[in-house]
Structure formats: C-alpha cells, structure tokens
BAZAPA-473060 format. One line per 2 residues: number of its first residue (from 1); their letters; for each residue x, y, z of C-alpha. Coordinates in steps of 0.05 Angstrom, whole numbers, plus 5000, padded with zeros to 4 digits. Layout:
N
NUM	a	X:Y:Z | ...
This chain:
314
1	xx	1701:7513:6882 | 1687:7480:6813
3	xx	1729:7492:6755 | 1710:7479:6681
5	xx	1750:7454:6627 | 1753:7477:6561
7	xx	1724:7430:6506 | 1758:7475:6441
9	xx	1817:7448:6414 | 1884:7493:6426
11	xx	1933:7518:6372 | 1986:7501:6381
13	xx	2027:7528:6308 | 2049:7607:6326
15	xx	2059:7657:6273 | 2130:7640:6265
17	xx	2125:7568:6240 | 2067:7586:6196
19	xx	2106:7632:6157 | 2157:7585:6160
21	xx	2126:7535:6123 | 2100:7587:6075
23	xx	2167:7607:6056 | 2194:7542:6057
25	xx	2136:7520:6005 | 2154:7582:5966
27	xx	2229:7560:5966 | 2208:7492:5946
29	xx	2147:7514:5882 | 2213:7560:5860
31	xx	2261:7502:5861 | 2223:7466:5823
33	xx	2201:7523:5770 | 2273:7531:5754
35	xx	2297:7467:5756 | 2242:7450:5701
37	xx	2253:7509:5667 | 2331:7489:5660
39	xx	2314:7417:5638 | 2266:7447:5592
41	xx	2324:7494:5568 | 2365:7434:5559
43	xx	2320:7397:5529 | 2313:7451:5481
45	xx	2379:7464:5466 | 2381:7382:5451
47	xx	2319:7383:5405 | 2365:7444:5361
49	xx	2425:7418:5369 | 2467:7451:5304
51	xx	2411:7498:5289 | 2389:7563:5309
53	xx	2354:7571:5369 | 2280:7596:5377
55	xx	2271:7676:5372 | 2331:7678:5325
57	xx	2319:7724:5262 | 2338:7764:5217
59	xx	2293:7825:5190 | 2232:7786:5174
61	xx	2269:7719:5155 | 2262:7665:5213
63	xx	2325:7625:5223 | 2308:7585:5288
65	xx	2314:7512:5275 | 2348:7514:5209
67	xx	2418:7488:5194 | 2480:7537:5165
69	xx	2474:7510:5106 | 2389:7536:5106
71	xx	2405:7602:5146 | 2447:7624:5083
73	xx	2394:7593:5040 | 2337:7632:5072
75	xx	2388:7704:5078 | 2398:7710:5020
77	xx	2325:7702:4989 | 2314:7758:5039
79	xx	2373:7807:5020 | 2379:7805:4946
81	xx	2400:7878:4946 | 2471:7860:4923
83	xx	2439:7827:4863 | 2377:7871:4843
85	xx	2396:7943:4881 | 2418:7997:4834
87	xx	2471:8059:4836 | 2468:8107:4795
89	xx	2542:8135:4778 | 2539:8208:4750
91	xx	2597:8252:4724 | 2564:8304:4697
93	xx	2514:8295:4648 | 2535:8220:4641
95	xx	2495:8165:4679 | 2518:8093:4696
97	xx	2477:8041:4726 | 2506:7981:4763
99	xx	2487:7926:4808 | 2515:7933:4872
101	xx	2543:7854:4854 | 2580:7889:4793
103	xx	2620:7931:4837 | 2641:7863:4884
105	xx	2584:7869:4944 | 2557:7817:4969
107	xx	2523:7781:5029 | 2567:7747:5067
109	xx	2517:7689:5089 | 2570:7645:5124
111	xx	2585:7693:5172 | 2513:7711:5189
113	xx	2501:7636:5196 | 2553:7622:5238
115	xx	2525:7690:5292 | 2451:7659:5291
117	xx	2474:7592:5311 | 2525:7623:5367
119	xx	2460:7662:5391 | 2454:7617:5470
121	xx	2525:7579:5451 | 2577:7637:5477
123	xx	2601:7646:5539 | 2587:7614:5613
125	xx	2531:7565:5622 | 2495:7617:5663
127	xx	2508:7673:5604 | 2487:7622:5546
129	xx	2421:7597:5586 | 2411:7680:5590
131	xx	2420:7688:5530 | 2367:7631:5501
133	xx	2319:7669:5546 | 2328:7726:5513
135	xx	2323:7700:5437 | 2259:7665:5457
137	xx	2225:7717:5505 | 2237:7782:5459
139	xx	2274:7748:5398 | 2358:7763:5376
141	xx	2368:7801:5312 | 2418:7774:5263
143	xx	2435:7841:5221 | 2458:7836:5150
145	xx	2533:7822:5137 | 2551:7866:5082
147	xx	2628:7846:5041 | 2651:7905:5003
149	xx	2701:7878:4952 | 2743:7934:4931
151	xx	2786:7907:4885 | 2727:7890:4850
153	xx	2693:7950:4850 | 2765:7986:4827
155	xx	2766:7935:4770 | 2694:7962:4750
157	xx	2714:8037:4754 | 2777:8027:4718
159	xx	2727:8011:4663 | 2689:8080:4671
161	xx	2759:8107:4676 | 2775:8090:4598
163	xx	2718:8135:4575 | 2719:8189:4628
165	xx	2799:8209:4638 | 2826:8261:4585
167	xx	2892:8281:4584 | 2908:8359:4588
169	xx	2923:8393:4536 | 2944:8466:4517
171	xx	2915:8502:4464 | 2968:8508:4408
173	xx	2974:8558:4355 | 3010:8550:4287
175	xx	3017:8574:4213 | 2999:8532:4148
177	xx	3018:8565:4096 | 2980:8634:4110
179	xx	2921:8608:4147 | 2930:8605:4231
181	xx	2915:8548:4252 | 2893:8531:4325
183	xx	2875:8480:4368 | 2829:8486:4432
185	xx	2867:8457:4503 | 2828:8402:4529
187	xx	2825:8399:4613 | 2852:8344:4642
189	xx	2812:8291:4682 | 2820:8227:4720
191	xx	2777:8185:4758 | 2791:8185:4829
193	xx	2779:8112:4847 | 2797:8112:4913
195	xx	2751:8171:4934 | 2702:8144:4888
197	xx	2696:8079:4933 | 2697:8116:4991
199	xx	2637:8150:4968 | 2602:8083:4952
201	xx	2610:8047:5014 | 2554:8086:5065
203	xx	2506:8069:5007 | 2524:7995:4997
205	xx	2532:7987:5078 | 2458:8006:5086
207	xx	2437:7969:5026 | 2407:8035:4998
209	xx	2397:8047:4920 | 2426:8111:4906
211	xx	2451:8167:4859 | 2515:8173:4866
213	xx	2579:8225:4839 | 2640:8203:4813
215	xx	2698:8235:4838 | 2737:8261:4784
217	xx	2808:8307:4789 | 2807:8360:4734
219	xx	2871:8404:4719 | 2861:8460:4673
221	xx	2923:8473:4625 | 2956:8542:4618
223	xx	2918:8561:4569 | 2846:8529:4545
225	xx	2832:8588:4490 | 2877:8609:4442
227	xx	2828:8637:4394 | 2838:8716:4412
229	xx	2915:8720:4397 | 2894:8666:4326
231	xx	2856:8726:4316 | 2914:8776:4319
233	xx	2956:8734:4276 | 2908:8730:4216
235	xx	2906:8803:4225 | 2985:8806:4226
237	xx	2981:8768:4161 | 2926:8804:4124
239	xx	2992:8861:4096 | 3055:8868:4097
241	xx	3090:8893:4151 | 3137:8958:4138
243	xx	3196:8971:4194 | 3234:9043:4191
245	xx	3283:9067:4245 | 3320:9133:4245
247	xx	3378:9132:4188 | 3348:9067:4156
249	xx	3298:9032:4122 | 3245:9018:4106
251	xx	3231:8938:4107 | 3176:8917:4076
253	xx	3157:8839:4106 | 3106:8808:4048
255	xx	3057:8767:4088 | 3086:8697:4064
257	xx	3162:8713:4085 | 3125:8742:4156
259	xx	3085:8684:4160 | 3151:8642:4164
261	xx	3181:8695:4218 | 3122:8681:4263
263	xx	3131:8651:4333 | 3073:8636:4387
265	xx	3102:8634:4458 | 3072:8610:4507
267	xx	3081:8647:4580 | 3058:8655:4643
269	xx	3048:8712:4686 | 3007:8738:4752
271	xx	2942:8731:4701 | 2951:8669:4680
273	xx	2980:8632:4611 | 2983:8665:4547
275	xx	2998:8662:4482 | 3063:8720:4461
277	xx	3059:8736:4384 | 3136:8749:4362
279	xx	3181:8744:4307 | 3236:8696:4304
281	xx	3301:8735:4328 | 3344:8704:4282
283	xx	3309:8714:4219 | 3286:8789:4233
285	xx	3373:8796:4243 | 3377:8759:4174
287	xx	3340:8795:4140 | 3344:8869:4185
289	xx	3422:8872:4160 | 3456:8928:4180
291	xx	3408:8948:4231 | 3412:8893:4264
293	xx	3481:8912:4280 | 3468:8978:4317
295	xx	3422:8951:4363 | 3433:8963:4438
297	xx	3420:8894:4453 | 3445:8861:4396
299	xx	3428:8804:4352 | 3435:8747:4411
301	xx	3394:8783:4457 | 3346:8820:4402
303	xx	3266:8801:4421 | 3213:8819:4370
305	xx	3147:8809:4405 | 3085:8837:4371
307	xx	3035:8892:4409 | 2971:8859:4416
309	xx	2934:8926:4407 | 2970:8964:4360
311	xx	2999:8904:4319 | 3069:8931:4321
313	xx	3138:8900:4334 | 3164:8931:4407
C-alpha cells in the first residue's frame, strides 16, 4: 500500500502562545506609553520649574508658566474689584459710596500665587504626577483670595459714625418769663459697627457691588413730644388762678407769681413717659398760710399737680 506525504507546511504556534505574544506586546506598547509619558511629565515639570504648571488658571487669567512674582502681576489686572467695585451704604435717606479698598479689602495675590504654583507639587509622587494630569487634561482653578481687613473697614465706619450717632434726648419743658418754652427729645442712635461689617462681608467675599444698610441702634427717650402739656401750661398762664376751700380763701395766683410756682415732672407709667404739670409744694405752703396748716397731709407731704382737662389743682 502507498502512502502520500503531505507537501503544506504545519503550524506549529497554538492559540495559547499567540495570545501570549499579543498580550505580552500589549504589556510591552503600555510600558513604554507610560514610561514616555512620565519622562515627558518630568521633563515638563523641568521646563516650569518655579512656575505654574500648564492648565493652571484663574477665571479667565492664564497663570501656567509664569513666576509668583507675574501670577500676582496678572491677578490682579484681572480682579480689580477691591479697587473699582462700589457699595452703596444707606441709613435711611442718606447714601455713601465706597470702594471696597476704602473699607480694607483686598486681593491677597501672594497667597493665590503660592496655590497655582503648588498645583502638581503636593503630596506623593504618584498624587503630584495626578495631579499635573489633571491641570493639563481639564485645567485647575485658582479662585480669588479675598482679605477682609476689619480694622480697616471699622476705622472707615467710625467716620460715618461722627455724622450718623445722636445722643437721646428728652423733650424738656420750662418757663421764661411767661412764655413756655419747649424743646423736642431727639432719639438716640449709634452705628453698630460690628453688625455693620458682618453685613458687608457676603458682598465683598463674592466681589459683588451692592446696596447695602447700615446697622444702626435707636433708643427712643421717655418722652419725644412735649408739645401737648406746653400747651396746657400757656393755658395755665393765660389768668390767674383763684383757690377757695371751705372756711377760707380765696387765693388769687397772678400769672407771673404762678409762672414761678410751676413744675414739669417727668413720669412714667404703664402708657409710657409723660410730662406732670404741678405747683411747687413749698411755695403753694408759702404762700397758702394758714391752710396749709389744716391739711391732712401736711405741708411735707402736700402735692399740687394740675388736671390736664379741667386745669385745676387736685
């Protein structure tokens, strides 16, 4: 019997070692992809060494391969809001307008310089190298570092303060003469310049213009208007005032010798302060004599206070 040989060559490679090798070339292309990539990274980090790495920013402002000393150059061209922003400061009626820069914010450039060129140079190798990825792939953010001086800003309100704190006053009544004269309380107010700072700073932090209020502490006196009982003086004061009593009198008080008797007391009750129209104990007993005498109460404790309706001593 005859047998044939085959004339085709024979594979000898089985699945196995092909995908072997595939794998192994694999391993060997990724190797070398990352082992250029990290001397490129190197190499980069070389080329910028004490400046900001690529991708760094800030806003709109670029800072990759610029020094501190340029970072703080090119933040602040690009945040001049301490300098040009405005606030508006309203107590009422009355406006002021500062510069934020007036009221001691600023842009604190150094330290913003100092986070763009730690952007790839913190932490582990590994973290750093990530971290240089990052800035270059999708770019780092440097965000604006805002210094809020207070002390400042209380030195410029202390300013405001002269103009807008009014001491309190109570409205005070008095005789000239025959004519009443009276003068109008006054509320008190301060400037809260703590609060007011504290209302500032949200603006300022966000580098926002704004309208903003002053805080101010009002404290009304006892009494603001004395004009009403001025009114029932001049009335006590336009005759003579006649007394009479059972057994005595009368006593006729010319307006001039009343006008000397007069007393304004000030008191306070569940509705508030007011003003108490009387006559001076000791001169209505000086001059009431014997009747004086026979009062229940006697002259120490004797009070004269006028009835605001019927203008009568009770």
């Amino acid at each position: 019997m005859m047998r044939t040989a085959s004339l085709l060559p024979r594979n000898s490679a089985d699945p196995l070692t092909l995908l072997t090798r595939v794998l192994l070339a694999a391993f060997v292309a990724g190797a070398s992809f990352l082992v250029a990539l990290l001397l490129f990274l190197l190499a980069v980090r070389v080329v910028f060494v004490g400046r900001a790495l690529p991708g760094v920013h800030s806003g709109e402002a670029a800072l990759s391969g610029k020094t501190s000393a340029q970072i703080q150059e090119t933040v602040a061209a690009a945040y001049p809001y301490p300098q040009t922003g405005l606030l508006a400061l309203r107590d009422g009626a009355y406006i002021w307008t500062a510069h934020p820069s007036d009221l001691g914010v600023r842009l604190d450039g150094a330290a913003m310089a100092d986070q763009a060129l730690a952007v790839g140079r913190r932490g582990s190798l590994g973290l750093r190298l990530q971290e240089q990825v990052d800035a270059w792939v999708v770019g780092i953010e440097i965000a604006p570092v805002i210094v809020f001086d207070q002390a400042q800003g209380a030195a410029y309100l202390q300013s405001l303060a002269a103009t807008i704190d009014k001491p309190q006053l109570e409205a005070t009544l008095g005789v000239n003469g025959l004519e009443v004269i009276v003068q109008p309380g006054q509320i008190g107010r301060e400037l809260d310049i703590d609060a007011t700072l504290m209302v500032l700073e949200p603006s300022v932090a966000q580098l926002h213009d704004a309208e903003l209020p002053l805080v101010v502490r009002e404290s009304p006196p006892l009494v603001l208007d004395a004009s009403e009982q001025a009114a029932i003086a001049r009335r006590i004061l336009s005759e003579p005032l006649t007394l009479t009593a059972d057994g005595a009198g009368p006593w006729t008080f010319d307006p001039p010798t009343l006008a000397g008797m007069l007393r304004f007391n000030l008191v306070q009750d569940s509705q508030g302060g007011h003003y108490q129209i009387g006559v001076d104990p000791a001169a209505m007993t000086e001059f009431l004599g014997p009747l004086a005498a026979g009062l229940e109460r006697g002259p120490e404790n004797a009070r004269f206070i006028f009835n605001d309706e019927t203008l009568q001593l009770d």
